[in-house]
N, C-alpha and C positions, 0 to 999 in steps of 0.2 A: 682936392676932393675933401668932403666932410669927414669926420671921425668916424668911423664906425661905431656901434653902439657896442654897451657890455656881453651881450648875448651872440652878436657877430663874430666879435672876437672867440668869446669861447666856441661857438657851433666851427669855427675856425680851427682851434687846437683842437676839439676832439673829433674832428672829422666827422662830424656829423653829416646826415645822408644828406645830399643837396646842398652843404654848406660849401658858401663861396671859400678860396682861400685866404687864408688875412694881404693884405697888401703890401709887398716887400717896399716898392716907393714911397708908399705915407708911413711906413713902419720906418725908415729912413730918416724924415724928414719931420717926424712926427715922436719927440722921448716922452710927451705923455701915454701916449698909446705903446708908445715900446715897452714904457714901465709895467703898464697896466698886463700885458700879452706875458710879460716874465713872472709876473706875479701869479699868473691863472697857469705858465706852465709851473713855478716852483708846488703850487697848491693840488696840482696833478700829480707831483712827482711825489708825492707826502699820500697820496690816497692806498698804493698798493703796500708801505709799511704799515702805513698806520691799521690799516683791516686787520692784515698779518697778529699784531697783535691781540687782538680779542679773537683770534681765529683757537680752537680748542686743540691741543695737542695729541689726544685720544676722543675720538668725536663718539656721542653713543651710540648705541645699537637700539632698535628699535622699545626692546623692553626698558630700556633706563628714558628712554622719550615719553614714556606712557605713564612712568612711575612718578617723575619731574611733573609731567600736566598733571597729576592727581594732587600731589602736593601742591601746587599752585593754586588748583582751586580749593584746598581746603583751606590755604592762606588767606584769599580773597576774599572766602566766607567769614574766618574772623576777622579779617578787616573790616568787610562792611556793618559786620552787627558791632565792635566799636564803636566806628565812625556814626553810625544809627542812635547807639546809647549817648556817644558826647554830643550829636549836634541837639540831639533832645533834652537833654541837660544843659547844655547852655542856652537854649532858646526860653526853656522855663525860670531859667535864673538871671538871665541880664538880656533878654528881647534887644533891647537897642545895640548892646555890642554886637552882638550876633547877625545884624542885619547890617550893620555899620564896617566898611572896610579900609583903615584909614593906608593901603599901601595894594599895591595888585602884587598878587602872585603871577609866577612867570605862566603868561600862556604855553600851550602845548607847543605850537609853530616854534617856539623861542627857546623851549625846554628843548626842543628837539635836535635846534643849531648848538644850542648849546653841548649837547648831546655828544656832538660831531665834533667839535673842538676839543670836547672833553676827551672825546677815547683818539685824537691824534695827540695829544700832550698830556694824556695819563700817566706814560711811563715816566716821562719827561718833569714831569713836574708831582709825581709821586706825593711828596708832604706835603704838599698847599692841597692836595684833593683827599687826603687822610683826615686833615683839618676839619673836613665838609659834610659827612658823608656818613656819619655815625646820627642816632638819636634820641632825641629827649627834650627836656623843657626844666629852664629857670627863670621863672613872670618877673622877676623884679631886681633892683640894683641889692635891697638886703638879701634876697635869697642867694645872691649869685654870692654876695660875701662870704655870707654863712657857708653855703657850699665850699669856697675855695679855705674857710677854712678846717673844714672839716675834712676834705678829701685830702691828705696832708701823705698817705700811704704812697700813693704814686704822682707825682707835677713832670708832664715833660718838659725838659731844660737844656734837652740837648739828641742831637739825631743820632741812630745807628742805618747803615746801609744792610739791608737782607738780602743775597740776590739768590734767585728763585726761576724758575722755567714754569713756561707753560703747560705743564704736567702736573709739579708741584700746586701751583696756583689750584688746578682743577681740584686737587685731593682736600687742600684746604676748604675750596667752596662744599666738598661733596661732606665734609667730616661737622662744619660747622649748620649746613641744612638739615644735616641730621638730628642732632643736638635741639634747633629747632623743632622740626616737625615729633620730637618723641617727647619733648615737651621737659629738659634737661633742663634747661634754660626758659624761661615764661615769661611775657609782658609782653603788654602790649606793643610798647615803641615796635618791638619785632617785629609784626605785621602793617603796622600805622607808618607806610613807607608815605604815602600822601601826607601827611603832617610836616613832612621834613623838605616841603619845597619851599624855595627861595624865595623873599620880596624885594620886587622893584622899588627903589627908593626914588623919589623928586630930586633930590640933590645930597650934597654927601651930609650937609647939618643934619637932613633925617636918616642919612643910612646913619649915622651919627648917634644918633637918639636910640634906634633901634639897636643896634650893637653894644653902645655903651662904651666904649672909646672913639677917640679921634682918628675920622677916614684920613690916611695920605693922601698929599696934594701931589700929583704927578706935575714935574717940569716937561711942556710943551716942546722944550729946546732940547729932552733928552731923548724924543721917541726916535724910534728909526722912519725914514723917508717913506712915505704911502703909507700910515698910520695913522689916524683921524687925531686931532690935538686936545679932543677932549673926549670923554667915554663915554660907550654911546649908551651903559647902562652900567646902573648901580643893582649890584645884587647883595642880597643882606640875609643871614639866615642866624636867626636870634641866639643865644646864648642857650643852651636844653640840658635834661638831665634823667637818666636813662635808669630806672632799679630791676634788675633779672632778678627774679629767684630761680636758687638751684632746689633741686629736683634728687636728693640723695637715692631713691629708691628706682627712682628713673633712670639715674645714672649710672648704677652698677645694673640692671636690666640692660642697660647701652652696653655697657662693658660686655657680661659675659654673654653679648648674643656678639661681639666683634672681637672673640678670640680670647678673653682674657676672663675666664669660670674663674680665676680666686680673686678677683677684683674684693678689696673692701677699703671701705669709707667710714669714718664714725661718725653716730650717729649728730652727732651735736651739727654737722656741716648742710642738714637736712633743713630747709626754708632759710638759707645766708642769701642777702642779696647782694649782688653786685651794682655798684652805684657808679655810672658813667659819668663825668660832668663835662659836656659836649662845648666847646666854647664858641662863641660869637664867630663870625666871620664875614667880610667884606670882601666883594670880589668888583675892581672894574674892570670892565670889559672895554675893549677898543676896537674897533672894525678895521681894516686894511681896504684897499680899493678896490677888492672886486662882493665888497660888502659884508664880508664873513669878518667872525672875530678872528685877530688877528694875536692878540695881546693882551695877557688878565694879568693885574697887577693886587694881588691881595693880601688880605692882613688877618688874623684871629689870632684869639687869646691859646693860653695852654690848656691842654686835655688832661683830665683828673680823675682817678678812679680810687678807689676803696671799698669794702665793705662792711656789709652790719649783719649781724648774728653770730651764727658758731664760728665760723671759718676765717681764718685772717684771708688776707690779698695772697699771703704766700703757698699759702694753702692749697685754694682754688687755682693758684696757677701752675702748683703740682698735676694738680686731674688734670687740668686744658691740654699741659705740654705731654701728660702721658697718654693721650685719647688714641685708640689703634686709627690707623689710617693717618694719621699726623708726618709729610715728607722727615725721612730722620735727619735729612740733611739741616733741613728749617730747624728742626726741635737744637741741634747741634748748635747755631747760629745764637739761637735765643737763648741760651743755657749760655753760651760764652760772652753775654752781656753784662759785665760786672757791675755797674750801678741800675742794674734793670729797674730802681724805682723813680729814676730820672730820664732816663732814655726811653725817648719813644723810637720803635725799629719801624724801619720802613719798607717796605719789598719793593723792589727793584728787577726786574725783567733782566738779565746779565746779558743775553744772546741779543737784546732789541736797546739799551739802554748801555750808555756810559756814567760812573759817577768818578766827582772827585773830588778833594775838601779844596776850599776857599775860603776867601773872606769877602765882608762887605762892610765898607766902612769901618774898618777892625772888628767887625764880630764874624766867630765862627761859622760858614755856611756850607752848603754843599751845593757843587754846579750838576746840570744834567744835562746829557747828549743824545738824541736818537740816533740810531744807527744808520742813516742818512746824514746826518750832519744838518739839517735841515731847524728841526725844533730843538728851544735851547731854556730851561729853566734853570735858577738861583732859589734855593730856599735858605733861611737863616732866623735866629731867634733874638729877640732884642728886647729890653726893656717889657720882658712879662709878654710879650706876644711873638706869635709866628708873623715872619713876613715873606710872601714869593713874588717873583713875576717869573712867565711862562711865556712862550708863543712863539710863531714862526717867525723866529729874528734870529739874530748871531750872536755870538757870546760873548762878544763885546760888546753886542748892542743890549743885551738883557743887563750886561754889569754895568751901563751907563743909566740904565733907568734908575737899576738898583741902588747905585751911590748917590742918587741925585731926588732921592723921594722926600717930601720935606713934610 
């Protein structure tokens, strides 16, 4: 009999209404199909953890539902009068660039699988999505220089493990929207979440170009079996650079409306900006056989932070770490980071996530496990940049990509 198509199969595993059952005699006689049928159940069996995680451990009540949509739309509103000032400003000032696209941004369909990959090997692959996910802008190879070497207060050069609950996590999001919306912290990148999506690159010479170092060549002979031999897409998100000003008169307003009436700051820490220097990063992506990515193997520079005005780095991360609503467990964690100006921490889900130190190639890395045993990432630092691969493989099979990237 013929193969069944990919939709058979699946309306097959999830019992779909009306779905015939898969076919035990051509499932027999048939290990492409057999492969294909185990891969769409392992991809089943990854749906109920993976949700689990973005699932909130304290869900709100209807007032804090109301309060969040007000805030979002006022975020949306500075967003669009940005996005309104810079596309009108760039239109009057360089017309051809502005019309001119030389790279596509990831459509939404694409943003969206991506999306979904993302938050099953989020916990998993932790530092390769830390790398991503912050923003700003550096137009050029001398800027980026200058930057690296100005940001010289903090360079990550080495990882620390945070582990954290889904509680904690909530408190950090709730403590850092605040600081936002009351205006502690100001700039735009904070709103200009559009700005920070990815470009599809033609091949890796342009993701190449665009990054500013050299894409890895994945060996063919390292993937694991049902993994396409070459990516099916190059994503690229350029080199950025991020300046908040603090808000001294704002921030002790924050303070003593959140329990702390003798808060004081001096004056001089009033308009310090904090300067991100977001690095490059390369992701490729690899499909599996039932067309979903399967496998991101990426690369970006080091994350750089400093700043300019009153207040040192150490300063400002005095206020951060004493902000009320701060998990004390976390503040605990990061307080017993001894070179905290070379380590970058990472958080780590402990109840959903496994970690443990390794290596790759002799350099220091750390391996990740979901609590299925299912998704398995490597992250590790090498020669001035971060390197991961992620995805539903086994841990031997991530450390064979890993050692074999050339």
């Amino acid at each position: 009999m013929p193969c069944p198509d990919l939709g058979a199969l699946r309306a097959s595993l999830d019992g779909a209404a009306g779905g015939p059952p898969a076919p035990a005699d051509h499932l027999r006689t048939c290990p492409a199909c057999a492969d294909t049928l185990a891969e769409l159940q392992r991809n089943a069996e990854l749906a109920a953890p993976a949700i689990a995680l973005t699932a909130p451990a304290d869900p709100p009540d209807a007032a804090e539902v109301e309060a969040a949509l007000a805030a979002l739309e006022q975020r949306r509103s500075r967003f669009a009068a940005t996005r309104s000032a810079r596309t009108s400003a760039t239109a009057v000032l360089d017309p051809p660039a502005a019309a001119a696209a030389p790279v596509a941004t990831v459509p939404l369909a694409r943003r969206r699988r991506l999306t979904r990959l993302g938050t099953r090997a989020r916990a998993a692959a932790a530092a390769l999505v830390a790398a991503l996910v912050l923003t700003g802008l550096v137009g050029t190879p001398a800027g980026r220089a200058a930057a690296s070497s100005f940001l010289a207060q903090f360079r990550s050069q080495r990882f620390e493990v945070l582990t954290v609950d889904p509680a904690q996590a909530n408190q950090v999001e709730r403590v850092v929207g605040g600081l936002v919306d009351t205006g502690v912290f100001s700039g735009a990148a904070l709103h200009d979440t559009g700005f920070a999506e990815p470009q599809v690159a033609a091949d890796r010479e342009q993701a190449a170009r665009l990054a500013g170092f050299a894409v890895p060549v994945v060996d063919p002979a390292a993937l694991p079996k049902g993994i396409d031999r070459e990516p099916r897409h190059l994503l690229v998100s350029p080199a950025r650079e991020v300046r908040l000003t603090f808000d001294r008169d704002r921030a002790l307003d924050y303070l003593r409306r959140h329990g702390r009436p003798d808060a004081r700051l001096p004056e001089r820490y009033d308009g310090t900006r904090l300067v991100v220097q977001v690095p490059a990063a390369v992701i490729q992506e690899f499909a599996g056989r039932d067309g979903g990515p399967a496998l991101l193997v990426g690369k970006a520079g080091t994350l750089g932070l400093a700043t300019e005005g009153g207040a040192s780095l150490e300063e400002l991360r005095e206020v951060v770490l004493g902000l009320p609503g701060l998990p004390a467990d976390l503040v605990v964690q990061l307080r017993g980071i001894g070179d905290w100006r070379n380590t970058l921490p990472l958080p780590v889900p402990a109840d959903q996530v496994r970690s443990s130190a390794t290596t790759v190639n002799g350099a220091e890395a750390l391996s990740f496990a979901d609590a299925t045993g299912r998704l398995h990432a490597l992250v590790w630092q090498r020669d001035g940049h971060i390197w991961g691969v992620a995805g539903v493989v086994g841990t031997d099979e991530a450390r064979n990509v890993a050692n074999r990237l050339g």
